[in-house]
N, C-alpha and C positions, 0 to 999 in steps of 0.2 A: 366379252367372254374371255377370260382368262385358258393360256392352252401351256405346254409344256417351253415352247420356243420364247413364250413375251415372260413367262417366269425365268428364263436364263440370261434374256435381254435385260431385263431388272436389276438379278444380279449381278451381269457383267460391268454395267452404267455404274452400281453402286461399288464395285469394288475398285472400280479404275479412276472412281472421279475423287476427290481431296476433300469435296462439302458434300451432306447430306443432300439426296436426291429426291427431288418430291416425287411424293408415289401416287399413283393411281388412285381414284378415288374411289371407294367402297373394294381397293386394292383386297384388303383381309378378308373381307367376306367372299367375296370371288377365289379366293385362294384356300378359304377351309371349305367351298364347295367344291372345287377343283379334287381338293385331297378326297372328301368324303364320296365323291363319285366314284373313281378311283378306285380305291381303296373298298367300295360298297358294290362293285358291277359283280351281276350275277354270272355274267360272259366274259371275264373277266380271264385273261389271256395272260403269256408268260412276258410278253410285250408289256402289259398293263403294270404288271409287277414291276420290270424294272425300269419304266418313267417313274412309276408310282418313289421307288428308291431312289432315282436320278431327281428325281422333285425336292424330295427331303435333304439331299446332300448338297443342292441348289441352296435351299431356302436355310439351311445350316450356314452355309460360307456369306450368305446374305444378311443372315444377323448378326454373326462376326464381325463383318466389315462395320455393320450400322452402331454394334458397341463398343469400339476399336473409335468412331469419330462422337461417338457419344462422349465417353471417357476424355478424349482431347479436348472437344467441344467446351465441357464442362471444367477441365482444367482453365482452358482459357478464359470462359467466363469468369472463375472463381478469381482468377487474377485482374481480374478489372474489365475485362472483353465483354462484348455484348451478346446474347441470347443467339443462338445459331435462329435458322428457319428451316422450314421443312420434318420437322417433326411431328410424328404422329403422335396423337393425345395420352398412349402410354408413355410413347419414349420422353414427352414434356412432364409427367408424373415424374419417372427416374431419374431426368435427366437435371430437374430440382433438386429434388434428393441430395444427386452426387454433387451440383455445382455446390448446394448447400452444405455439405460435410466439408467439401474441398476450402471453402472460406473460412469452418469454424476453426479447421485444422490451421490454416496461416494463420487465425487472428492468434489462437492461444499459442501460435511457434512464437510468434512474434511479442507476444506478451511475456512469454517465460524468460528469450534473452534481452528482453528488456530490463528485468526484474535486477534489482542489484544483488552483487552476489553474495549468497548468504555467510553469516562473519561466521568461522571457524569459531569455533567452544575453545576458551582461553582452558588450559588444564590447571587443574585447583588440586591443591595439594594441602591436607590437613596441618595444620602450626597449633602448637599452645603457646597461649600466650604468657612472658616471662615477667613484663612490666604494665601496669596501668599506663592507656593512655590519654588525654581525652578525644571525646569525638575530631573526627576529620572527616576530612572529602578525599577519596581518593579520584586516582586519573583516569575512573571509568564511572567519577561524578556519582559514584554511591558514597551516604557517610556509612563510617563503621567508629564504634567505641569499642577499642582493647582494656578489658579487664585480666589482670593477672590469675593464671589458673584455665583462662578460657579455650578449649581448642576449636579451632575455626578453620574454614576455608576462604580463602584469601588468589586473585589472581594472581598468575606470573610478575606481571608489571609494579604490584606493591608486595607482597614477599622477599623479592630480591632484598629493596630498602630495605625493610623492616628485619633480615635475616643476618642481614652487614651490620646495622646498628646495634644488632644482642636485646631485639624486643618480644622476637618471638624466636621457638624454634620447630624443626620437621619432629611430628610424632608419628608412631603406628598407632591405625584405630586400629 
């Protein structure tokens, strides 16, 4: 039977201890009986009331502590650590969850600055063209053929030549 003194002993074990604390078994059920009697007495005293509230602000600072080592837990997990123990069959639901969000987050950190980084847009500046050329390759390995009359956009890297030699020049479109 669960009483007011072994729920504070619970939570004092779980706040002061560094790893999850296994808990009593059939611990919840005993504890929402605890509350509903409580809370449910027809003789039901000014006493009764404030365990009843000393209960709640127990079992408040109690799940704090247990998701304050959940959250750790689960980081470390995510980082390559092993499964804690002592979890109860909710907190092993959430505490997947988070280990599992907390891994997708590194894998795609770590994918993103992996990624090479993306090439700056060379700025393209319209030319007509002054002289026929024939086809070439330029030095970003695209061919282009200059026809006289034609206006085009042309990277930095071949304009410059092209604008020294008198083959093309800047127009406004």
């Amino acid at each position: 039977m669960l009483t007011f003194e072994k729920i504070r002993d619970i939570e004092r074990a779980e706040r002061e201890a560094k790893q999850l604390q296994r808990l009593p078994e059939q611990f919840f059920d005993e504890l929402r009986d605890y509350i509903h009697k409580k809370g449910n007495a027809k003789d039901k005293t000014s006493i009764d009331v404030l365990e009843l509230e000393n209960v709640r602000n127990t079992i408040k600072r109690f799940l704090e502590a247990r998701e304050r080592k959940l959250v750790e837990l689960a980081l470390s997990t995510a980082r390559g650590g092993l499964p804690p123990d002592n979890l109860t069959a909710l907190e092993e639901r959430y505490f997947t969850r988070i280990a599992g969000l907390l891994k997708a987050f590194r894998g795609e950190f770590f994918d993103e600055i992996g990624r090479e980084p993306a090439q700056k847009a060379e700025k393209k500046t319209v030319f007509r063209v002054k002289k026929t050329l024939p086809a070439f390759v330029g030095p970003d390995m695209k061919t282009y053929e200059l026809r006289e009359g034609d206006v085009i956009e042309l990277p930095k890297t071949l304009n410059d030549l092209l604008l020294k030699e008198g083959i093309i020049e800047r127009t406004e479109v």
